[in-house]
C-alpha positions in Angstrom: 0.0 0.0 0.0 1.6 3.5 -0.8 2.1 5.6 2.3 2.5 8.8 0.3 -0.8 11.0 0.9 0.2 10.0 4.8 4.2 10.6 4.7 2.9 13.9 3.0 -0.4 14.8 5.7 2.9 14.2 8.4 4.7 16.5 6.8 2.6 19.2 6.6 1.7 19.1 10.1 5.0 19.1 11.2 6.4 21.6 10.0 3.1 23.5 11.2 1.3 24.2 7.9 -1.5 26.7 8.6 -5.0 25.7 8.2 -6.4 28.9 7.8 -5.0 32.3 7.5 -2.9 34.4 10.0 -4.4 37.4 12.0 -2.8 40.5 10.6 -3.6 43.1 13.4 -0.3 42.1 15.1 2.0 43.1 12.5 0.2 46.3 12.2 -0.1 46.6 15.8 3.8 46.6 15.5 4.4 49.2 13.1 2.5 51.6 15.1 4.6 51.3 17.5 7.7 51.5 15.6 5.8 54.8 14.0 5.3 56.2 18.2 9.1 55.0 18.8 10.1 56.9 15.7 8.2 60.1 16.4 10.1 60.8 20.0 13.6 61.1 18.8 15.4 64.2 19.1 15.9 65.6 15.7 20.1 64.9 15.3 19.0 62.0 15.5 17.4 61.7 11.9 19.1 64.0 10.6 21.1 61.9 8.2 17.0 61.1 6.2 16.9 64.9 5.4 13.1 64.9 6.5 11.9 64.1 10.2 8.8 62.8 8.6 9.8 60.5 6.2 10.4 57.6 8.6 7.1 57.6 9.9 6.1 57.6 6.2 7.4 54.6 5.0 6.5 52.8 8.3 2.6 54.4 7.3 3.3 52.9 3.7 4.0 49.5 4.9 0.5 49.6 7.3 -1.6 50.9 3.7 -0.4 48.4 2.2 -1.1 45.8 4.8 -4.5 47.3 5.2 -5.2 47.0 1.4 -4.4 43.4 0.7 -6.2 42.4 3.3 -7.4 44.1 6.7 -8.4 41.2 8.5 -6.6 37.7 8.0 -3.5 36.8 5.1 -4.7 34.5 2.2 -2.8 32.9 0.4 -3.1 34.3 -2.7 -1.3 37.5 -1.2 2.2 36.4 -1.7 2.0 38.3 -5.8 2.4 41.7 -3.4 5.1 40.1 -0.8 7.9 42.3 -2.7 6.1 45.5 -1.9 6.4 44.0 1.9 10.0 43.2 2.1 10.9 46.6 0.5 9.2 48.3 3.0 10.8 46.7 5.2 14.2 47.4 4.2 13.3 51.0 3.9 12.8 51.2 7.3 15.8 49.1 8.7 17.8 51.5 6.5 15.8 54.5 8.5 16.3 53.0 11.7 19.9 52.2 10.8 20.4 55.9 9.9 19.2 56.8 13.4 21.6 54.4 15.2 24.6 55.5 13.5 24.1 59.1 14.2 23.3 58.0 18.1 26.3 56.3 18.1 28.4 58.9 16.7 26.4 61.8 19.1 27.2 59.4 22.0 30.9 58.9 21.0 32.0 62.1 19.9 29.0 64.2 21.4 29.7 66.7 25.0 28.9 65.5 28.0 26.2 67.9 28.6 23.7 66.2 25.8 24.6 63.0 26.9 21.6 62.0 29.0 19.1 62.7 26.3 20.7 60.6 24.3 20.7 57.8 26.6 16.9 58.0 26.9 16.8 57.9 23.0 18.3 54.7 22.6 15.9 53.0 23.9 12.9 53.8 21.2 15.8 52.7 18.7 16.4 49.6 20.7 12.8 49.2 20.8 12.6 49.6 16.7 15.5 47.6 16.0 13.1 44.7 18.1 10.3 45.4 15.4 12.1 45.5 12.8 13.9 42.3 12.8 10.5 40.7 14.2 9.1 41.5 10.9 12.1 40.7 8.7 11.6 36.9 10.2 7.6 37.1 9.8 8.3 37.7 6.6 10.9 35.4 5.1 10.7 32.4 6.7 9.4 29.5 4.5 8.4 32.4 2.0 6.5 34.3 4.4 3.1 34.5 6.0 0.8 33.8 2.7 3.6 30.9 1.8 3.6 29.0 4.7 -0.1 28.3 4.6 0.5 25.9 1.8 1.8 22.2 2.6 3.8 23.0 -0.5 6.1 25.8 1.2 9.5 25.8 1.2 11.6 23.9 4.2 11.8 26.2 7.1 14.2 28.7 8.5 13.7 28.8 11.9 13.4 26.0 14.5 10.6 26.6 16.6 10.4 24.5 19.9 6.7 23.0 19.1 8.1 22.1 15.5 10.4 19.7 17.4 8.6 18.8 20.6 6.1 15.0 20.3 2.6 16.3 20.7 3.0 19.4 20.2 3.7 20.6 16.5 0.0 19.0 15.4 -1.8 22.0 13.9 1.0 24.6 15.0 2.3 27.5 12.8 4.4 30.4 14.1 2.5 33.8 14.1 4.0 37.1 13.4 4.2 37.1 17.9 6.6 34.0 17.7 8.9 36.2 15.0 8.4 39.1 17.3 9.6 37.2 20.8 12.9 35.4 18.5 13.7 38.9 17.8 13.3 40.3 21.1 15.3 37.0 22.7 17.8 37.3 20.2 18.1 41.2 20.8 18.6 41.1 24.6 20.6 37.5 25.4 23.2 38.5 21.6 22.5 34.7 20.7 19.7 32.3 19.8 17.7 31.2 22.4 14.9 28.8 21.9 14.8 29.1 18.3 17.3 28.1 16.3 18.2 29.8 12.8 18.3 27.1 10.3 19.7 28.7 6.8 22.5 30.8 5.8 20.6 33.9 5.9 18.3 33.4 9.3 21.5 33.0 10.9 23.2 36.3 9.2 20.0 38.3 10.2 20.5 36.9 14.1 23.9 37.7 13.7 23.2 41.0 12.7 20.8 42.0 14.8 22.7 40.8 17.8 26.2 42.9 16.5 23.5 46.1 16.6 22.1 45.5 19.7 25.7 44.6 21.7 27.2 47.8 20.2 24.4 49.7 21.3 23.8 48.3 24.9 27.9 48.6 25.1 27.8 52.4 23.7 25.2 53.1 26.1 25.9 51.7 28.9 29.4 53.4 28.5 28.4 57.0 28.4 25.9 56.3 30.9 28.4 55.8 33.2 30.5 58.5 32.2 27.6 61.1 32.6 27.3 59.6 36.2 30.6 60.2 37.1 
């Protein structure tokens, strides 16, 4: 008797095929709080975009466009506009990089006596950098959101606990929170935690994102104790 049809049901649910679509409002929810991060930093600070506004405009690009697919839950069919996604995306990493590169250099080479303000600005930054990185592994693992509702979606790039735990990977998919907690794990410890990267470039965007956030935290902490003193 050929086992196919059941080798490939087993498959599916293991490596937590979707049976229906993924709630968006949590990716949105996100971006408007990236926008409210965005919109409290002191004005050196984005001064490198040319335009204090046009952060906050690509971050309200990436929510109409979210908003037009589809308010309510990803279908499948979506993945034709995932490129307009992922260059938002990368839009805004470029912002927020912009921003961290100037705090960096303000808290390097700044004086002493605008030092505290700047402290307090790392953190929406920090907070970003969280977001950002959330969304860059909502959206290319397997092929992103719409992708990984099909059984036919590429292997994945991220090990998720429940994808390896007995008994608990039936009817599982990560959600854009799961992304969203990797990236705030990976952001705070400077390693993987529970979730493993998988591929060549899951791993370079952990390793990224934990270079940032150790150069900041180090930076920070540095000049916070130099203003104490």
């Amino acid at each position: 008797m050929d086992d196919a049809p059941q080798r490939g049901r087993h498959d599916a649910i293991a490596w937590g095929v979707a049976s229906h679509g993924e709630a968006r409002w949590p990716a949105l929810l996100a971006v408007l709080t990236a926008i409210s991060l965005q919109l409290v930093l002191p004005d050196s600070l984005i001064r490198g975009l040319g335009n204090r506004a046009l952060i906050p405009a690509l971050e309200g690009a990436l929510i109409v466009v979210l908003v037009v697919v589809n308010p309510g839950k990803i279908s499948a069919e979506e993945s034709r506009l995932r490129v307009i996604g992922v260059s938002l995306i990368a839009l805004t990493t470029v912002a927020n990089v912009i921003s961290l590169t100037e705090l960096l250099h303000a808290l390097l080479y700044g004086a002493k006596t605008t030092g505290r303000p700047l402290v307090y600005a790392s953190v929406p930054i920090w907070l970003t950098n969280v977001i950002v990185f959330g969304l860059w592994y909502w959206e290319l693992d397997r092929g992103g959101p719409a992708a990984r509702q099909s059984s036919t979606h590429r292997r994945p790039d991220f090990l998720f606990p429940q994808m390896s735990t007995p008994g608990s990977s039936s009817g599982w998919a990560p959600t854009f929170l799961d992304y969203l907690y990797t990236s705030f794990t990976n952001a705070t410890a400077f390693s993987p935690t529970d979730t493993m990267p998988l591929t060549a470039w899951a791993k370079l965007l952990m390793a990224l994102q934990s270079l940032a956030s150790l150069v900041t935290v180090a930076v920070v902490v540095s000049r916070a104790v130099n203003i104490l003193n």
